[in-house]
N, C-alpha and C positions, 0 to 999 in steps of 0.2 A: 219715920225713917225713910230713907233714898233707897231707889233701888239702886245706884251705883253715883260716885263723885269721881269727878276728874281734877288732881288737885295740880297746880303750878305748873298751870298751861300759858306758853303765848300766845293768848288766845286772838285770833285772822280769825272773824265775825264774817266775813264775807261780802261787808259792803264796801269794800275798799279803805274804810279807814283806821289808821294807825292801830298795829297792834297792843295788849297789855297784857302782863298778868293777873290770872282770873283762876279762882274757881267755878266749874258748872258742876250743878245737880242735876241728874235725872228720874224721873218717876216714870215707872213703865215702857209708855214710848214717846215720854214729852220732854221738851227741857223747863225744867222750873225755875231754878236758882242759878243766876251770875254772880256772882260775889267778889271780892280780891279775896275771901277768906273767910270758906263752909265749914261749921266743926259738927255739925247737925249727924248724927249715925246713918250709917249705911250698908246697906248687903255688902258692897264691892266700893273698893277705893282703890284710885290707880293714879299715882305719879307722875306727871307728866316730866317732871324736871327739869321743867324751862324748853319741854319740844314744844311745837306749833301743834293749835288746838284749830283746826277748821272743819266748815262744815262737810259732808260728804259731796262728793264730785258727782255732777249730774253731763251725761253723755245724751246730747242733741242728737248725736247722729251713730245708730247702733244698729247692728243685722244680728242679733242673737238669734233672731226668729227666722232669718235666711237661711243661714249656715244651721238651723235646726238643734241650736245649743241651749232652747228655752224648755227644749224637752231634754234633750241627751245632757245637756249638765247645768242642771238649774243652781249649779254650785256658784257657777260661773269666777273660775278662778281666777281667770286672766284680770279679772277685772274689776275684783274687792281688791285684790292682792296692788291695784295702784292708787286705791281711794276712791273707786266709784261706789256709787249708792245707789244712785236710781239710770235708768237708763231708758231711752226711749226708741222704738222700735219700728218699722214698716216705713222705714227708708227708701228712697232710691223707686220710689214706683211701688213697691212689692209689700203686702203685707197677706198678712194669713186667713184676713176674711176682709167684706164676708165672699162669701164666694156661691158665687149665681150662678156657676156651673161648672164643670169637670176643667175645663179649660183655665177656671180663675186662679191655680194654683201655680199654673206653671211660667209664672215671674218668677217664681224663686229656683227654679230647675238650673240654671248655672251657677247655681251656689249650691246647692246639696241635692241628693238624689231624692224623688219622693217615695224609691221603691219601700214597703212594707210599712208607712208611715200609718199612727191610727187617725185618722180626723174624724170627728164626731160633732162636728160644727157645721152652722152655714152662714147666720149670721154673725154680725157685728159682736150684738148683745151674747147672743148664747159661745162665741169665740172669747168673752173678757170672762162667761161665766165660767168656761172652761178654764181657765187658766187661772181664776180664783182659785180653781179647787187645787190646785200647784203650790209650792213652795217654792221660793225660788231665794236666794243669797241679797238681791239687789229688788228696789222696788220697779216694777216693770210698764211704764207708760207705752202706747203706741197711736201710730198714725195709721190713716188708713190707704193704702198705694192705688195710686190713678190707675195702673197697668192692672191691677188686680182686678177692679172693677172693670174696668170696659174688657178687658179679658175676657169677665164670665158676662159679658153680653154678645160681644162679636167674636167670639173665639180666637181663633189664629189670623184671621180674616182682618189684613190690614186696610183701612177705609176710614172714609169717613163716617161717624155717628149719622142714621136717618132723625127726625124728629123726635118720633117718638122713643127714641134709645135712649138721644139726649137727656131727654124728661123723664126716664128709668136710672139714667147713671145719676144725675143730678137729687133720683129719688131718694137710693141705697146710700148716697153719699150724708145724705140728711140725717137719715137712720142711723148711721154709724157714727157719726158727730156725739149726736142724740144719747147714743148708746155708751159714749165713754172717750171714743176717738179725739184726740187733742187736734188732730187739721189732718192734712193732706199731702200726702209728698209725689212728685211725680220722677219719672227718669227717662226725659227726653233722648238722651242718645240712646238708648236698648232700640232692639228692632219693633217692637210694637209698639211705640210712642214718638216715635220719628216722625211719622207721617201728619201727627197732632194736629189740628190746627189751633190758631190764637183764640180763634170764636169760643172751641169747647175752652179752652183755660180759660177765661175770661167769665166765662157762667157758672165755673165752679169757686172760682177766685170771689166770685160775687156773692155762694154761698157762707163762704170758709170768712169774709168778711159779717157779713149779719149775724155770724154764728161767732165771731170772735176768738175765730181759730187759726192755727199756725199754715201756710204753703210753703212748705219746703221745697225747692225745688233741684238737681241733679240737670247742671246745665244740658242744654244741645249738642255744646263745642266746649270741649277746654284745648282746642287747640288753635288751627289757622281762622278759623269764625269764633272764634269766642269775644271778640268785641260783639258780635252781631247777637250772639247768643244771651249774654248779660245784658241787654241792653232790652233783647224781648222780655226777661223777666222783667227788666223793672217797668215797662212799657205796663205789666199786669198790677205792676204794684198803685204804679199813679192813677191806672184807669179805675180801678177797683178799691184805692185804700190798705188792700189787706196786708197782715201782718206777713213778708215775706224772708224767707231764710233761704239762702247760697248753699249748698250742700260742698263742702270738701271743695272750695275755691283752690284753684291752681290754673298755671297755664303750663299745658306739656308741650315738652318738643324744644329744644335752644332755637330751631328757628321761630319759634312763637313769643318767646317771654320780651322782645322789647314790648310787647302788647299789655304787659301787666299795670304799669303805672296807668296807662287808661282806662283799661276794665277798674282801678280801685277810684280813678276821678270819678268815674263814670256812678258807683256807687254811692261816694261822700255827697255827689250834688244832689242826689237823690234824699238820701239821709237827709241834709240841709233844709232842701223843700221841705221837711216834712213829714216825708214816709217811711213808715217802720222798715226797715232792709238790714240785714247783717247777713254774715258769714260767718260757718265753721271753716277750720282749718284744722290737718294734724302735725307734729312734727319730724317730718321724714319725707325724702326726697325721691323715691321709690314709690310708683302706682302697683296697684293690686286691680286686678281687674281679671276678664274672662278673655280668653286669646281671640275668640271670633270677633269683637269689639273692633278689632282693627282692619275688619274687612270693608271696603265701601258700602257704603247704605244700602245700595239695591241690591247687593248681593243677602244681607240679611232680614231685608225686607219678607215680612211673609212666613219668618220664622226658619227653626230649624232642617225642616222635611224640603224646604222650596232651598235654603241655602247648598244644602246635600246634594240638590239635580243639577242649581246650577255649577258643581265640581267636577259631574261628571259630562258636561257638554265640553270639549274640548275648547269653543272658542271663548265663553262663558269663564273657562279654567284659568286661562290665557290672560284674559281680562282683568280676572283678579289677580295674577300674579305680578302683572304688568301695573296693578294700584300697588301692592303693597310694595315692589322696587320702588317704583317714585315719592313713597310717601315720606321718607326721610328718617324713618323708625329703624331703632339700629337692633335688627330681631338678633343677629348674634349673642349680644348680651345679657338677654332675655334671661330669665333663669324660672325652669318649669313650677310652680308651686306644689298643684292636684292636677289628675286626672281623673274619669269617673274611670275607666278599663284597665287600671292599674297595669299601665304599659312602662312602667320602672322606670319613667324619664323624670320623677320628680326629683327637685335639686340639682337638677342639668340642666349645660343652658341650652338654647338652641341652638347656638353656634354648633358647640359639642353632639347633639342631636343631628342635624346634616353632616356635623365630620363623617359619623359612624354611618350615616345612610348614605352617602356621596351622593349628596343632592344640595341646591342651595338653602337658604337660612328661608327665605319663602316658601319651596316648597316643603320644607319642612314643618312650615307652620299649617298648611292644607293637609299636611298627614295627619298633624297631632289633632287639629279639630274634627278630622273626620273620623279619626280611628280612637279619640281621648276621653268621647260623649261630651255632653255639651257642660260639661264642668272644667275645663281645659280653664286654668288660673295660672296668671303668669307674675313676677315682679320686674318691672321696667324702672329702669334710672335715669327717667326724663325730668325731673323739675329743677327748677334754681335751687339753692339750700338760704341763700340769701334772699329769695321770694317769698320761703317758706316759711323765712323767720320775719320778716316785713307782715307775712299775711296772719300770725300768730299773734303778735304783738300790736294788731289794728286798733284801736277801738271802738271798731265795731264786729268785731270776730269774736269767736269762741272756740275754746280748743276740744275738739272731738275725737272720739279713736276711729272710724267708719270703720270700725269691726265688730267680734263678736265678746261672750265669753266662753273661751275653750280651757280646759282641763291641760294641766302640764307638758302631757304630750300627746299626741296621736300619732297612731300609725301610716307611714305612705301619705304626710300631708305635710306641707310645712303650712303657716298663716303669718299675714303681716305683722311683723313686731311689734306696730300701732296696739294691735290688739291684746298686748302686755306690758307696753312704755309709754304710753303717748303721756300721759297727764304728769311720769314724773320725769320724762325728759323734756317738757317744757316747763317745768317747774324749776330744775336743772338750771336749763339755756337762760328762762328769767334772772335765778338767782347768781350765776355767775354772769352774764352779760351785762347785769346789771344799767339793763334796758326798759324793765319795767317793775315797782316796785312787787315785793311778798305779798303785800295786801291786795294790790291790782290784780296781780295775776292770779290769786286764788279767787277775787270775785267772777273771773271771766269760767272759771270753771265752777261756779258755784251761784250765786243769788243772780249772775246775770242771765245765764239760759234758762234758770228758773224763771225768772220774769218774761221772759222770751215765750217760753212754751206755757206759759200758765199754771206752773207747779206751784200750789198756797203750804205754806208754811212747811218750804222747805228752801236750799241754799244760804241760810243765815241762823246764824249762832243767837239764838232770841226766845224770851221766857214765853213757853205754848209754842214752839214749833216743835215740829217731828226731831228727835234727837238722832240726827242721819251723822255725824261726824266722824274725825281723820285724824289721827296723830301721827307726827312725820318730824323728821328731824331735817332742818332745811340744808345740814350742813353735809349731809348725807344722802339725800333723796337723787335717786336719777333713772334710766332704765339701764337692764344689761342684756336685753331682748336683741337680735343679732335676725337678717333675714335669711342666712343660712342654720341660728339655733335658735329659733322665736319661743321657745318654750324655757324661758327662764322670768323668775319674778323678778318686779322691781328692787332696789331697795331703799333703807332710810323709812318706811312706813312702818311701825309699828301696832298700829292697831284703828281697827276702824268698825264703827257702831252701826247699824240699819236698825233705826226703832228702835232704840235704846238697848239692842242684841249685838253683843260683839261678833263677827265673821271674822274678824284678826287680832287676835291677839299675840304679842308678845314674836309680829312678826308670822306666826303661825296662823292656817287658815284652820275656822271652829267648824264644827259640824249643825253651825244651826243657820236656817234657810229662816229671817224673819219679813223679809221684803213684802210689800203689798204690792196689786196691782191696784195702777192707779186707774181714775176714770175724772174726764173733764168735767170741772162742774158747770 
């Protein structure tokens, strides 16, 4: 007997080719039986009736562990509720170990506050053992963040690595691989990895290659240098081999985007050569980001405490104010997401914010990061929408939410819609654009980032893989996620398995948490 059948499924396999009707069987948390036609007994049988049978969506690019929603809701709504199943974690720089000293955690301080947090971890290993002992709705991989590491060696202390650091971070990096870690992600633009140099990426890039592991990397520039910026990573790719990923490719700004058709030549000739390179993308034209981001580099240089003095130096003040006029960012439109001081300007924009202060849209923004703590999150509507659907539909892209999974609603926060629609409004855009086929575009969310990041038997609908799968009705599926109401589910999905345990059924989320965490083999 089955533990459960899914009968008169179109079954999207996940590797792109043509779909059929199929029965699958599952046993525990495997798939055993593909069939056109199972009559074998089972605990549970469920209908598909001609919906789309695929495998469950795998998220390249996730901050669950940012925004601290791996502890606060291992439910992870936002994010069964569009088909995700496993999701991968320590993005953008920033992960939660291991952490080499007080200083290592606070990459993640502009995304969630660390006040009252419990940590009972330091490394790598005892940080995956810790989270064993969790449940969590989705299966939970991670990377481990460049900024985390050289964080708990040099602290706030922007500089270069001495030698012997070099040969400590390259140490802990080993160990963490070692320990479970799938690769590496860095976040060149934050203030503590600007200063980077190519030499340290290059010796780590050297490690993440012998190890057969992913570098993700969170360009320099997505704006006026981002030709220059894509072009250093893949300078790391050719010199090193390694397996390299584009985090959340865009170019912002209308005066940057004729620059887009070159950052993607720039890419393909690369791919061509030879070397592994791709990009995520999400669907939505709006950035999410931390307000201080937009300040010149030296003024964030050095971290928090040093950006703080240089505000109150009058000519220092000046300076900055006089970058962010010139920089062409149109801060009126801005619309507040979070603050950490709950200073009620969430869901305002800053236009609206200088109305009520009678000050300009700049100086407005120097109040909100100095009085907003360093969680000051903004949504901006800088990208092409025609870029975004060009950089979706690549192939060599993948579509990612760069969000977390959050609970229906929170209070005093809005989150980017990504992080409730992404996967079924470009499922949507696919199937009506009819730009790229059902089959293609569920493999980009499925068996291809699995192959990507190294995820074994999972993304594909196949007898002995993990039964991670997604019933969706194609004619239905889209988001209804809005950046002024992000807390709405998708719809058109029906029901979706992690380890052959439903978390959605009948459109409704279950109350069972079956997700593993993964570790690299």
């Amino acid at each position: 007997m089955y533990s459960l059948i899914i009968k008169n499924a179109q079954l999207v396999d996940g590797t792109g080719e043509p779909g059929r009707l199929s029965d699958v069987a599952i046993q525990g948390d495997k798939i055993v039986n593909i069939d056109q036609s199972i009559n074998t007994p089972a605990e549970d049988v469920i209908d598909a009736g001609g919906k789309v049978l695929a495998p469950g969506f795998i998220d390249l690019q996730n901050h669950s562990d940012s925004y601290w929603q791996i502890f606060d809701n291992p439910q992870f709504d936002s994010l069964v509720t569009q088909g995700y199943t496993s999701i991968v974690i320590g993005n953008c720089g920033a992960s939660l170990a291991p952490l080499l000293s007080h200083d290592a955690l606070l990459s993640i301080q502009k995304w969630h506050s660390l006040e009252g947090a419990n940590i009972n971890w330091q490394s790598f290993s005892e940080y995956i053992e810790e989270l064993s002992r969790h449940r969590f709705a989705c299966n939970v991989a991670s990377l481990v963040g460049y900024s985390t590491l050289r964080r708990g060696i040099v602290g706030d202390q922007v500089r270069s690595l001495e030698k012997e650091e070099l040969a400590a971070l390259k140490k802990f990096l080993v160990e963490s691989i070692d320990a479970g870690a799938f690769g590496m992600s860095s976040g060149l633009s934050y203030s503590h990895e600007i200063i980077i140099s190519e030499i340290e990426l290059y010796e780590l890039a050297k490690i993440l290659t012998q190890k057969k592991a992913l570098f993700s990397i969170h360009l320099r520039s997505e704006g006026s240098e981002i030709s220059e910026a894509v072009e250093e990573s893949l300078d790391i790719a050719r010199s090193t081999e390694v397996n390299l990923k584009i985090s959340h490719l865009k170019v912002r700004n209308e005066s940057n985007w004729p620059k887009f058709d070159e950052i993607i030549q720039k890419i393909e000739n690369a791919y061509h050569k030879g070397y592994n390179v791709h990009f995520d993308a999400y669907p939505y034209s709006a950035i999410w980001q931390p307000l201080y981001a937009y300040l010149p580099r030296w003024a964030i240089e050095g971290g928090r405490q040093v950006m703080l003095k240089h505000f109150e130096n009058p000519v220092q003040r000046n300076k900055i104010l006089a970058h962010l006029n010139n920089s062409g960012v149109k801060f009126p439109g801005m619309l507040v997401a979070s603050t950490a001081n709950k200073l009620n300007f969430v869901g305002k924009t800053i236009g609206q914010i200088a109305k009520n202060m009678e000050v300009s849209s700049e100086q407005a923004v120097l109040h909100l990061i100095q009085n907003g703590g360093s969680e000051v999150l903004v949504f901006e509507e800088n990208l092409n929408p025609e870029q975004v659907k060009q950089a979706m539909f690549h192939p060599l892209s993948f579509v990612a939410t760069d969000g977390g999974g959050f609970p229906p609603a929170i209070k005093d926060r809005l989150v980017h819609p990504r992080c409730f629609g992404s996967a079924p409004k470009f499922l949507n855009m696919a199937i009506n654009g009819r730009e790229l086929s059902l089959e293609k575009a569920v493999k980009k969310l499925t068996s291809a980032p699995a192959e990507k990041i190294g995820l074994k038997k999972r993304g594909e609908i196949k007898i002995g893989n993990f039964a991670d799968l997604v019933i969706f009705d194609p004619e239905k599926i889209n988001s209804l996620a809005s950046y002024q109401n992000p807390y709405q589910f998708s719809q058109g999905i029906s029901h979706v398995f992690v380890n052959g345990k439903a978390v959605l059924t009948g459109g409704k989320i279950t109350t069972q948490l079956p997700g593993y965490v993964l570790r690299k083999n």
